[in-house]
Steps between C-alpha positions, in 0.01 A plus 500: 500500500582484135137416369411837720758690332426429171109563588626851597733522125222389340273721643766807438480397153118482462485917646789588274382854383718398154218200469232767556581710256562261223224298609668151581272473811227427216623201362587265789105457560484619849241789376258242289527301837325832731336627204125417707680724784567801346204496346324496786771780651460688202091441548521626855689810384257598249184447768735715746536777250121503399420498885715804555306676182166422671605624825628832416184537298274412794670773706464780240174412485441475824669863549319675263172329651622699816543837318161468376363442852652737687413779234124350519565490856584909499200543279274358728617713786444809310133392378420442931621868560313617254195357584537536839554883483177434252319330751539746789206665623588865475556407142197320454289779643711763282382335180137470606461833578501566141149295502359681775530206716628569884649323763263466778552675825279341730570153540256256406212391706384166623155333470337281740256279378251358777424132478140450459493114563592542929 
């Protein structure tokens, strides 16, 4: 029981927030011992931040790759209804009248070739 209590008064000791501040926790060693591991803390941090960066980039990117389509989008449904108003055949006839060139009115007739070789 004692060796446990002292473990705990030594531990109380070590997060002192007087040691903190005057930087006592420095000199016993303990932070030479896990430099490698805050290193590697610190190292994961950094990679966590820069992740986060390239993330939120991606998305804006990815949003105004959206905007663009759906405006191209819009612009390609106005092109069809133009040229499908274009492409109708009252309008087609309207502008060929102007060339003297008529719709027909009878409809066209089929020819019947006769095979020679029976």
């Amino acid at each position: 029981m004692s060796e446990e209590k002292k473990n705990i008064k030594s531990v109380a000791q070590k997060l002192n927030p007087k040691g903190l501040v005057s930087g006592e926790f420095l000199q016993n060693g303990n932070v030479l011992k896990n430099l490698p591991f805050l290193a590697y803390v610190s190292l994961l941090m950094i990679v966590y931040i820069a992740y986060g960066y390239y993330a939120d980039n991606t998305i804006r990117e990815l949003s105004a790759q959206e905007k663009r389509s759906d405006k191209l989008y819009s612009e390609l449904q106005s092109l069809m209804e133009v040229y499908n108003q274009k492409s109708l055949q009252s309008a087609v006839a309207a502008k060929l009248e102007n060339k003297k060139i008529y719709e027909a009115k009878d409809p066209p007739r089929v020819i019947w070739l006769e095979n020679k070789e029976e």
